[in-house]
PAKOLDO-480229 format. One line per field, with one value per residue (C-alpha): x, y, z; residue number from 1; chain; residue in one letter. Coordinates in steps of 0.02 Angstrom, whole numbers, plus 50000, padded with zeros to 5 digits. Layout:
<pts>
c1 = [X:...] .
c2 = [Y:...] .
c3 = [Z:...] .
num = [NUM:...] .
cadena = [A:...] .
residuo = [A:...] .
</pts>
This chain:
<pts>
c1 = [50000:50141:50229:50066:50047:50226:50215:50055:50152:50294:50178:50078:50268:50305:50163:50149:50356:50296:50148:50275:50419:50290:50236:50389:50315:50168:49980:49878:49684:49554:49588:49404:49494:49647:49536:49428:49573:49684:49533:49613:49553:49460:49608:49621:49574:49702:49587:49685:49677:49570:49445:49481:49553:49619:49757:49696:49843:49817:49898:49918:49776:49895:50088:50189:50291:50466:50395:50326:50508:50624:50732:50673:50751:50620:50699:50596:50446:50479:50489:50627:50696:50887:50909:50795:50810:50627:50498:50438:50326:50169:50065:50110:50068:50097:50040:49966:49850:49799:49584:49531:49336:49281:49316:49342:49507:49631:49825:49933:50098:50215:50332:50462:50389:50438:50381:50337:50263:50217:50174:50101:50036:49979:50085:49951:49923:49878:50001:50120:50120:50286:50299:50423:50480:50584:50746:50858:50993:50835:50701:50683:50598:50500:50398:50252:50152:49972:49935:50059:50068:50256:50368:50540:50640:50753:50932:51048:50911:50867:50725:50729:50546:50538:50488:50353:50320:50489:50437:50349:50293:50323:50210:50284:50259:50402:50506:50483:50562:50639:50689:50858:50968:51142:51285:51442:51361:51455:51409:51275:51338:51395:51318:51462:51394:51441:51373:51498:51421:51279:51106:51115:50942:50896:50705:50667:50529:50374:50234:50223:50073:50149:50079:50170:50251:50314:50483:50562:50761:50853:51048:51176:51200:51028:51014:51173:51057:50912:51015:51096:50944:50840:50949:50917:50976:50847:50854:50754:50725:50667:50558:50606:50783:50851:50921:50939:51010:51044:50950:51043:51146:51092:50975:50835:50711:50513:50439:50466:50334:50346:50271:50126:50243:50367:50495:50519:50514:50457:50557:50553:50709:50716:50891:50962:50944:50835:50734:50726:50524:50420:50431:50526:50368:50407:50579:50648:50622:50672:50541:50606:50576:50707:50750:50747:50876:50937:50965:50887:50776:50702:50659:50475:50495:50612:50537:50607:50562:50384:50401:50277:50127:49969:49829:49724:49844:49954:50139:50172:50240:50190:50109:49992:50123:50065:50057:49898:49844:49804:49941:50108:50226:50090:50122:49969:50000:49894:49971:49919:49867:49843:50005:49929:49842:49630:49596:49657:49511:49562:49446:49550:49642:49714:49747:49800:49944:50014:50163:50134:50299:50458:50545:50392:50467:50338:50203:50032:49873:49714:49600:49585:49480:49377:49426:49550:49582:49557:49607:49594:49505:49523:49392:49422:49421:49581:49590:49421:49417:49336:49409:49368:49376:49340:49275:49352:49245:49091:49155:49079:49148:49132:49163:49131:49150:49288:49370:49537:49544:49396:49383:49248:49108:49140:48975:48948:48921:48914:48897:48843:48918:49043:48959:48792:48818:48662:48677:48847:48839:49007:49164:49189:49258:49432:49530:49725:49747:49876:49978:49979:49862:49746:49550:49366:49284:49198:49059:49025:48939:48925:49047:49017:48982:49021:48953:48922:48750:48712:48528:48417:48424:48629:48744:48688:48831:48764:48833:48779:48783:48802:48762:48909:48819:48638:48712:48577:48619:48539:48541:48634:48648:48627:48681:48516:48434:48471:48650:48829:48905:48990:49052:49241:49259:49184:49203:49326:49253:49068:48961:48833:48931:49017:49126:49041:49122:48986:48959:48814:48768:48730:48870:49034:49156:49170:49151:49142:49145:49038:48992:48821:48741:48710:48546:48461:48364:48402:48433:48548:48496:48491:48591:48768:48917:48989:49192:49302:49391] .
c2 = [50000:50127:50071:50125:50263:50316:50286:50396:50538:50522:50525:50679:50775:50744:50806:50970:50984:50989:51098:51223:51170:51204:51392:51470:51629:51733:51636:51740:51716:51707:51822:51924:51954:52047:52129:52176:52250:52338:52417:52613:52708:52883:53013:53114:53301:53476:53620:53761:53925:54005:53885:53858:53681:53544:53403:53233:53133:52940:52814:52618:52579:52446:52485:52333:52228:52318:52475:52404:52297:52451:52449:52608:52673:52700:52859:52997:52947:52921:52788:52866:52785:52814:52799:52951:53027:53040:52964:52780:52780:52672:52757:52766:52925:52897:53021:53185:53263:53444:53456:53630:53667:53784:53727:53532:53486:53380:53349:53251:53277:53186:53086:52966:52774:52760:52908:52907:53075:53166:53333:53407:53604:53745:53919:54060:54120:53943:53972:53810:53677:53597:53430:53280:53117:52988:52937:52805:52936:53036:53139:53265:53439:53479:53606:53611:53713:53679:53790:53661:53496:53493:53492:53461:53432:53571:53535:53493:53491:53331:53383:53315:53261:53174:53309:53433:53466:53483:53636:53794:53928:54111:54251:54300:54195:54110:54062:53903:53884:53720:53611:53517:53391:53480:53480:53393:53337:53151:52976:52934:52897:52703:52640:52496:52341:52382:52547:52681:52673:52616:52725:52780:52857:52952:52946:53084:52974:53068:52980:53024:53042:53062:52931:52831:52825:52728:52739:52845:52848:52745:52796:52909:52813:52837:53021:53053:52969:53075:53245:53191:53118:53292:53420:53514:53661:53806:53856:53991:53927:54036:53911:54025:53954:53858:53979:53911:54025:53972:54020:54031:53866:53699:53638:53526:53638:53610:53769:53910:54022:54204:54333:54415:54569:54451:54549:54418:54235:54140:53986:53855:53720:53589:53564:53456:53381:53260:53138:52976:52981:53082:53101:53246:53356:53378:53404:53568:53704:53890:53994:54143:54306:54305:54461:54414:54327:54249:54324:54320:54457:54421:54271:54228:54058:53971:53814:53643:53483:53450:53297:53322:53391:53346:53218:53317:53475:53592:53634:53803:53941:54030:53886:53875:54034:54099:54280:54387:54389:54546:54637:54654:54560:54533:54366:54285:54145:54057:54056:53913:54035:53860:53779:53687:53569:53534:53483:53655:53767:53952:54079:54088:53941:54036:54204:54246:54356:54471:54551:54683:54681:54603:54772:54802:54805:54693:54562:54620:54501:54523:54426:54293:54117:54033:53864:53792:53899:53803:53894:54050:54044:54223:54302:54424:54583:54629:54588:54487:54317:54175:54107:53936:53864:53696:53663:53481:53436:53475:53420:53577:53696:53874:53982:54187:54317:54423:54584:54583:54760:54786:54605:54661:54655:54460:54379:54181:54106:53923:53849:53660:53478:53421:53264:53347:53315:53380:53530:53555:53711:53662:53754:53911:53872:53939:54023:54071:54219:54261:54331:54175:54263:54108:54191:54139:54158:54320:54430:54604:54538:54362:54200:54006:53866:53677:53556:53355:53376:53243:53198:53035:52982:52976:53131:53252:53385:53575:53728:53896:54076:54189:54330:54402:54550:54459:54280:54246:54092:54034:53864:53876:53675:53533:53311:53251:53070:52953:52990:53058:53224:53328:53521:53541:53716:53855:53859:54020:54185:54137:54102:54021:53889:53748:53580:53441:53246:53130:52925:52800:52650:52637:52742:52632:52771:52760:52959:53071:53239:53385:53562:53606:53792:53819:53918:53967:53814:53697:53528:53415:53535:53445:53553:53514:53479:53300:53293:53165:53080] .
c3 = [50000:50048:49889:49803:49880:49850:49650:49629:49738:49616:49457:49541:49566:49403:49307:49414:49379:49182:49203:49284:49150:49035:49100:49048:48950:48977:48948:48826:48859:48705:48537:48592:48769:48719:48568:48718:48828:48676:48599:48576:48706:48677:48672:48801:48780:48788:48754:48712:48822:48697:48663:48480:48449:48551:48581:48568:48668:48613:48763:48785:48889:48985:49012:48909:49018:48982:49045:49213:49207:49195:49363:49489:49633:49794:49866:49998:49928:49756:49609:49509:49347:49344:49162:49114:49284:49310:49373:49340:49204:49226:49072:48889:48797:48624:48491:48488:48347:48329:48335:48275:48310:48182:48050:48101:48035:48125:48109:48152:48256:48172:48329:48321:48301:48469:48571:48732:48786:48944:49019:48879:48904:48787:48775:48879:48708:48617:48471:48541:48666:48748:48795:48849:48762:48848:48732:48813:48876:48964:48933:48795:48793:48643:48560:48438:48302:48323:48155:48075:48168:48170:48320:48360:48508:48590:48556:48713:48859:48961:49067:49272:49302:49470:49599:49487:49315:49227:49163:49132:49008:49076:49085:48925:48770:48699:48871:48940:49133:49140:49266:49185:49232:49284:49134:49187:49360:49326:49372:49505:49675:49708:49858:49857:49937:50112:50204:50240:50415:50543:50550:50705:50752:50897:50984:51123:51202:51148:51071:50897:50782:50616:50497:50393:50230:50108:49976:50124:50147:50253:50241:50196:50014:49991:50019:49905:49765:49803:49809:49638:49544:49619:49598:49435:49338:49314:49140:49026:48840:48672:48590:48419:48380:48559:48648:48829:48969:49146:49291:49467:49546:49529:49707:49731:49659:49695:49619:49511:49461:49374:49415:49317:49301:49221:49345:49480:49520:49653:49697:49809:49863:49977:50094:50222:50321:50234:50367:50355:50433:50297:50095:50033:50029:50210:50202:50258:50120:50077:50002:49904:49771:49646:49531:49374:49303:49473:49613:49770:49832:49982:50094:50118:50225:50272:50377:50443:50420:50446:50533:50678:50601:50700:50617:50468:50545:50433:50446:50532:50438:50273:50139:50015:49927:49783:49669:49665:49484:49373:49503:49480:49600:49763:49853:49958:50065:50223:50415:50561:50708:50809:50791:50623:50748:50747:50911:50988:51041:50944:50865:50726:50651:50507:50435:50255:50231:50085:50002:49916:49822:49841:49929:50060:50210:50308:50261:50318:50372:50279:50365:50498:50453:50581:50519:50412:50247:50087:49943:49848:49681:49593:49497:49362:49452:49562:49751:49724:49755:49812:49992:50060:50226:50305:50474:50508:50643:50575:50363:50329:50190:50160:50035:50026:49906:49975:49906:49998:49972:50092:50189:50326:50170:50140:50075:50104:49935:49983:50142:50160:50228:50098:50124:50036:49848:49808:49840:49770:49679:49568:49538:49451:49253:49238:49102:49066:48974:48841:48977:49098:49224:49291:49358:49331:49157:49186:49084:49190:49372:49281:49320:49291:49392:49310:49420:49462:49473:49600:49616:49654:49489:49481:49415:49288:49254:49238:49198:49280:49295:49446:49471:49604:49667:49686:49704:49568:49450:49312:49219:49067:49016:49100:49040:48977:49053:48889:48931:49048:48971:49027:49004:48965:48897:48813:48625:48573:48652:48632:48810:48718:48622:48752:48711:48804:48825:48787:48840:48828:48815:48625:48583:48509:48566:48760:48750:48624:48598:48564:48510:48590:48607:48788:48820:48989:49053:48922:48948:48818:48654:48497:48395:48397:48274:48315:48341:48298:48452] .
num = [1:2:3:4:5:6:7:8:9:10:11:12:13:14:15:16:17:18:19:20:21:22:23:24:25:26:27:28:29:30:31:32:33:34:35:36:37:38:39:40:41:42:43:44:45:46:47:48:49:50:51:52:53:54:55:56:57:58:59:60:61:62:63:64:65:66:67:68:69:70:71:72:73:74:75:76:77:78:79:80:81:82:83:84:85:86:87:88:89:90:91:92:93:94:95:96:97:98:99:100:101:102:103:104:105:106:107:108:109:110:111:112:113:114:115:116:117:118:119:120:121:122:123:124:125:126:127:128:129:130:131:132:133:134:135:136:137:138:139:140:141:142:143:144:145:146:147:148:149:150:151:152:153:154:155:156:157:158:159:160:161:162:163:164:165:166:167:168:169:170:171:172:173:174:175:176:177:178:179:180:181:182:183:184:185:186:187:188:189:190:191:192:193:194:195:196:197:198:199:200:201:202:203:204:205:206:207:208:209:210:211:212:213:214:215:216:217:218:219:220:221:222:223:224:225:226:227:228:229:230:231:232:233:234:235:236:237:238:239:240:241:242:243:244:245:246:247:248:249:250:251:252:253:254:255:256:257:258:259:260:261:262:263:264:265:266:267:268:269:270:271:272:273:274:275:276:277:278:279:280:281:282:283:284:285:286:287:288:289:290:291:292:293:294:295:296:297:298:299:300:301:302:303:304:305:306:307:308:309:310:311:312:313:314:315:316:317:318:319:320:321:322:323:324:325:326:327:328:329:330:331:332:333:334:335:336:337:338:339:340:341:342:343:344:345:346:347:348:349:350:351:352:353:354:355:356:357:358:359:360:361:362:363:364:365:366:367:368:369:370:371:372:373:374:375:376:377:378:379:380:381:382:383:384:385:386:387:388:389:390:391:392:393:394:395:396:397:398:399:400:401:402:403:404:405:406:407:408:409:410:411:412:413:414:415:416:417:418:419:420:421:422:423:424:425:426:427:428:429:430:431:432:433:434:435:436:437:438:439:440:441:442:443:444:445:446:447:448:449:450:451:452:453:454:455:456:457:458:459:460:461:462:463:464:465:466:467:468:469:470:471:472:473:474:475:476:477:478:479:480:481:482:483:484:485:486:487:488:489:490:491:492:493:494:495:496:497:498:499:500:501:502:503:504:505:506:507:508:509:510:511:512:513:514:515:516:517:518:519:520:521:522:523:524:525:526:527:528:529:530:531:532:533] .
cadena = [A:A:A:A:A:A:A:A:A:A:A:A:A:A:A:A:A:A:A:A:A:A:A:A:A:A:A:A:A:A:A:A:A:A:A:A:A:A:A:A:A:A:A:A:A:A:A:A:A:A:A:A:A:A:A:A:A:A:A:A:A:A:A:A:A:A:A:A:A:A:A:A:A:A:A:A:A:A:A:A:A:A:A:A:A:A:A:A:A:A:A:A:A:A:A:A:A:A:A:A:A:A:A:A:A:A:A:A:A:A:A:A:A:A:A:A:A:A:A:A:A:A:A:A:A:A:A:A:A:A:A:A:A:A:A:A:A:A:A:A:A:A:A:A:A:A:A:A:A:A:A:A:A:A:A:A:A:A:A:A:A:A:A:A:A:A:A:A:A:A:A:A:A:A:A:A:A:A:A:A:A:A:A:A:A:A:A:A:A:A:A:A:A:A:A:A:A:A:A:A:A:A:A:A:A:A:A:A:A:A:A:A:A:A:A:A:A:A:A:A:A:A:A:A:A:A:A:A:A:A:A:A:A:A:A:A:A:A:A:A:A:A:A:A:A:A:A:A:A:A:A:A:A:A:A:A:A:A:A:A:A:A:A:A:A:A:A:A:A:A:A:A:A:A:A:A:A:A:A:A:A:A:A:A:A:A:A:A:A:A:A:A:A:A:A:A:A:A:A:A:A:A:A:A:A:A:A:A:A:A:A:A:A:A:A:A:A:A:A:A:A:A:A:A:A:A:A:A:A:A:A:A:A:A:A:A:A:A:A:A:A:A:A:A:A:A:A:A:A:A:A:A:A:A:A:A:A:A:A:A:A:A:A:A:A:A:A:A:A:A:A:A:A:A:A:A:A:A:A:A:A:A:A:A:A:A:A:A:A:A:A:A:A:A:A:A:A:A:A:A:A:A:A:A:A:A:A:A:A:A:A:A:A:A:A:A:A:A:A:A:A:A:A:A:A:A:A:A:A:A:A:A:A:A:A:A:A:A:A:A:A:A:A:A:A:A:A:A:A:A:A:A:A:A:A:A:A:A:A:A:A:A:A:A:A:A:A:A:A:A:A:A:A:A:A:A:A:A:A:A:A:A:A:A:A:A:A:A:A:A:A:A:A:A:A:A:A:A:A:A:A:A:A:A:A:A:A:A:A:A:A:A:A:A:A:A:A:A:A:A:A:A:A:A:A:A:A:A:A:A:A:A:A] .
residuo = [X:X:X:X:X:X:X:X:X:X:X:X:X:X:X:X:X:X:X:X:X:X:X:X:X:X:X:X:X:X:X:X:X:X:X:X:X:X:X:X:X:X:X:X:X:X:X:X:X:X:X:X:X:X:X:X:X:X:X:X:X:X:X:X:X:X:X:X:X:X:X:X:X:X:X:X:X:X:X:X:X:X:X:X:X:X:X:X:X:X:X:X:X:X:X:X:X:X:X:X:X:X:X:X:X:X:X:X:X:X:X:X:X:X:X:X:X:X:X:X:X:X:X:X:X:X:X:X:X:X:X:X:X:X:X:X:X:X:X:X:X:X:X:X:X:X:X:X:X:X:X:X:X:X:X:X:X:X:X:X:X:X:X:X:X:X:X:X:X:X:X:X:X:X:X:X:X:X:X:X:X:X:X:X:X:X:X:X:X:X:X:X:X:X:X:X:X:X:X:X:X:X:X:X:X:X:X:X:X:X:X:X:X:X:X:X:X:X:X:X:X:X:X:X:X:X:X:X:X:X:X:X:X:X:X:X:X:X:X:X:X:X:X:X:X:X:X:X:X:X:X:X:X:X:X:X:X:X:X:X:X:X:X:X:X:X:X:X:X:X:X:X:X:X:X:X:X:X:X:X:X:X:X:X:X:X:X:X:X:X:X:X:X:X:X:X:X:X:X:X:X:X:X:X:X:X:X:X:X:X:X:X:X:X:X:X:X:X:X:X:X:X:X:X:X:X:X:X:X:X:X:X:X:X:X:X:X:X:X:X:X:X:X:X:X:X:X:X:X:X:X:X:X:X:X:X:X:X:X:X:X:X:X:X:X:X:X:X:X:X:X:X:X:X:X:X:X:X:X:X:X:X:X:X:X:X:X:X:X:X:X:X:X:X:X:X:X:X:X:X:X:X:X:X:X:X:X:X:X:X:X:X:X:X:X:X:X:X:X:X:X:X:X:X:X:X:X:X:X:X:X:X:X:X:X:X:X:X:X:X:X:X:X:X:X:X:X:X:X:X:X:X:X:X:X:X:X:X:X:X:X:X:X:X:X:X:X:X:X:X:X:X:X:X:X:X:X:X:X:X:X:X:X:X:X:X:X:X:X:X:X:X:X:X:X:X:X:X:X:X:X:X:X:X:X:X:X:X:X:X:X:X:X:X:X:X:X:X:X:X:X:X:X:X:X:X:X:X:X:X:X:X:X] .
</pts>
């Protein structure tokens, strides 16, 4: 019996050892599967600043093995790729084509066979977009024609994309702020295969309520990798021939932003130490107004590592920093008044600051919050804006009109549980102008609302008017019930003309796209011009 049972253990071994032998490559399922799963994906959509045409970016709906296989470094909270110095790709963009609306015509942006492209972005004007392709010695920068369909790549420049977008166009048209890898920087550090050193690591005691994280660093070889794969070179580019100047010294930089003036910049670096407990975002970091080309004007923060910040709290110190639009060089930026922590009892938990210009002698508050501040959302009038706070006990959210010229005559424009979808009154449409400034789409008293539209029946976008001295709004469109659309962006200058995504269930396209007129009260119009996607 054991000799029986021995045999059929044997013969059981040995056809599980040829099912494995057998399993050496990848199993494909059925032909109608994989048609299923590599069926070409609706492109996604790039409407230009001015509402006239489009990019239609076309992407691998599932990254191909090599990509996902490609070997990454996890350092302060980040996948980074060595070989293109950025970071790891998990999505294949692979084409782009120019849409315009009026005419229809399309074009196509003729790319290597092999491109892979990411962070595309219009010029503020709309007359070119910039973008990235990954070659095997890095990433390249490149720059397009949408009147044409032809771009090329800008000679010399390998782009560092790990921390933010690699780069930038500036207020004026033309420049593009880029974030570059360092000329002449040499080889990456070489860990070597036995530490320089132990971590030594140091506890006061205290309980600690910092959450965790993942990807963080752990020595002294691994912070040398993360200071040489995130350092980068600030440089300015003319898109017209190539020109590229340098901007300052190489550091790990996190944020540069001009000015709507043009006259100043407003960067942001981290420095060490580096911590070994939270992601970079919360390493210490140096705020500061730089003069055009270079060279430091003034200090705005200058903050440590934010490695004890309470549970749903906020660092202290300046954040959220950021110019005023449709002024010259004003900064606005929020303050903690309660440490940055909730469960403290205060009748203020924030205030908002400003800087009137980099040479003022002295930031000055223009308002205290009751509860946490939000965000700014600027409408198209200066020192107007809308201000948000959030009460974290409650998850309530409020918003008022608020001229911070004049802050005592705030006005409450919404004021509900952000649990209340329903009444969700949606978030006002935005628009870039030619000269970079970012505010509401605005007609006299009149700005937009493009919303969810939650209601029993399941989500039915709108879009609105409101009125911002009555707080009247009016229905301008709103998804119909045989359907899901949804508003993207007003066509050119008209208010009565709107590009709309489209889906349902008869439709072969997942979603679709869409020129309807948008009327007071109406509800999916019939008249439209269909789009190709």
């Amino acid at each position: 019996m054991r000799k029986t049972a021995f045999v059929i253990s044997a013969l059981v071994l040995a056809t599980l050892a040829a099912s494995v032998a057998g399993q050496s490559t990848w199993k494909q399922p059925p032909k109608n599967v994989v048609d299923i799963l590599d069926a070409p994906p609706t492109p996604r959509m790039l409407v230009s600043p001015d509402g006239t045409r489009a990019l239609l970016i076309t992407y691998d709906p599932y990254p191909p093995l090599e990509m996902l296989a490609r070997p990454f470094l996890r350092l302060a909270g980040h996948r980074i790729d060595p070989a293109l110095n950025s970071r790891q790709r998990t999505v294949r963009n692979r084409g782009i084509e120019v849409l315009d609306f009026e005419p229809v015509a399309r074009r196509v942006v003729e790319l290597p066979k092999d491109a892979a492209i990411n962070s595309v972005r219009w010029s503020p004007d709309g007359t070119q977009f910039a973008f990235t392709n990954d070659v095997k010695d890095g990433v390249e920068l490149w720059v397009g024609d949408p009147s044409t369909g032809k771009a090329a790549p800008i000679p010399g420049i390998r782009v560092n994309d790990i921390l933010s977008a690699p780069f930038s166009w500036n207020a004026a048209n033309g420049l593009l702020l880029v974030r570059s890898v360092p000329s002449g920087r040499g080889k990456a550090p070489d860990p070597g295969p036995v530490p320089e050193g132990p971590v030594v690591e140091e506890t006061s005691g205290k309980v600690s309520k910092m959450m965790t994280f993942q990807d963080l660093l752990r020595n002294q070889a691994e912070e040398a990798l993360f200071e040489y794969y995130a350092t980068s070179q600030l440089v300015m580019v003319e898109t017209s021939h190539g020109a590229a100047k340098p901007i300052g010294k190489p550091a790990i930089y996190t944020s540069v932003e001009a000015s709507p003036d043009d006259k100043h910049l407003l960067v942001t670096h981290l420095k060490r130490p580096f911590s070994y407990r939270v992601p970079s975002a919360r390493f210490a970091q140096t705020t500061e107004i730089w003069k055009q080309p270079g060279s430091v004007e003034r200090v705005i923060a200058d903050l440590p590592i934010a490695d004890e910040i309470p549970p749903q709290g906020v660092p202290t110190g300046p954040r959220a920093i950021q110019w005023q639009p449709l002024t010259g060089a004003t900064l606005v930026w929020a303050e903690a008044l309660d440490g940055g922590d909730p469960l403290k009892k205060v009748p203020h938990r924030d205030r908002i600051m400003t800087l009137a210009a980099p040479s003022e002698a002295e930031p000055r508050e223009i308002m205290k919050v009751k509860q946490r501040y939000s965000g700014l959302e600027w409408t198209a009038r200066p020192n107007e804006a809308f201000v948000a706070e959030f009460d974290r006990d409650r998850r309530w959210t409020t918003t008022a009109l608020v001229d911070l010229a004049a802050p005592d005559g705030a006005r409450i424009v919404v004021d509900r549980s952000i649990n209340d979808a329903y009444h969700d009154p949606g978030a006002p449409v935005q628009e870039e102008r030619p000269d970079g400034t970012q505010v509401m789409v605005q007609d006299g008293d009149w700005v937009y609302l493009a919303g969810a539209g939650a209601s029993e029946g399941g989500d039915r976008p709108f879009l609105d008017r409101c009125n911002l001295k009555t707080l009247q709004k009016e229905r301008l469109w709103q998804s119909g019930e045989n359907g899901y659309e949804s508003f993207s962006h007003f066509v050119g200058a008209s208010r009565t003309r709107i590009l709309v995504r489209s889906e349902s269930r008869t439709d072969r396209q997942t979603t679709s796209s869409s020129i309807c007129p948008a009327a007071s009260g109406r509800s999916s119009p019939t008249s439209r011009t269909r789009l190709p996607s």
